[in-house]
C-alpha positions, 0 to 999 in steps of 0.5 A: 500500500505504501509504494502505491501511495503518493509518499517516499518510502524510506527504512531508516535504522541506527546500525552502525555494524555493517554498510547500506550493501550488506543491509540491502542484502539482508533486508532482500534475503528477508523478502524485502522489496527494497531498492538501496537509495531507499535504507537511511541509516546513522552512517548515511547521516554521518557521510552527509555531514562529513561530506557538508562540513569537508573534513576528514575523518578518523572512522572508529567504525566496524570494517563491515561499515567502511564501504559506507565511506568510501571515497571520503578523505581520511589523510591527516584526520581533523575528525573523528566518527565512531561506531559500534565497533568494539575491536577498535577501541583500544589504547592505540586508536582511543589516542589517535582519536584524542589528538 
């Protein structure tokens, strides 16, 4: 009933474990009728401000949510994105991502 009402169709999620791709390909496994453009999710978010704001971030996300920031800067951070990604937060990172 949605697709054929005047109205966008959005699926917004705040995982931030894996990438739109592998989301798009669980939700279709599932039986979802869903097209990429359509899944929103907080790195969708994260992306949009990176790419507003023109900085480079250090990504303190899961390796499976990298493909979500592809194509962005992260030479000389002046940023720091973090993510549910527990392999990550260790001394070495957590300093680089205090300086």
């Amino acid at each position: 009933r949605l697709r054929s009402a005047p109205v966008t169709v959005r699926f917004v999620t705040n995982t931030t474990k894996e990438s739109k791709r592998d989301l798009l390909e669980r939700l279709t496994g599932l039986g979802f009728d869903i097209a990429e453009h359509e899944i929103f999710t907080s790195l969708t978010a994260a992306r949009n401000l990176l790419e507003q704001q023109q900085v480079r971030p250090l990504l303190l996300v899961d390796d499976r949510a990298l493909p979500d920031f592809t194509g962005i800067g992260t030479d000389d951070p002046n940023a720091v994105v973090v993510g549910l990604a527990p392999e990550h937060f260790h001394y070495e990172m957590m300093n680089r991502a205090f300086r």
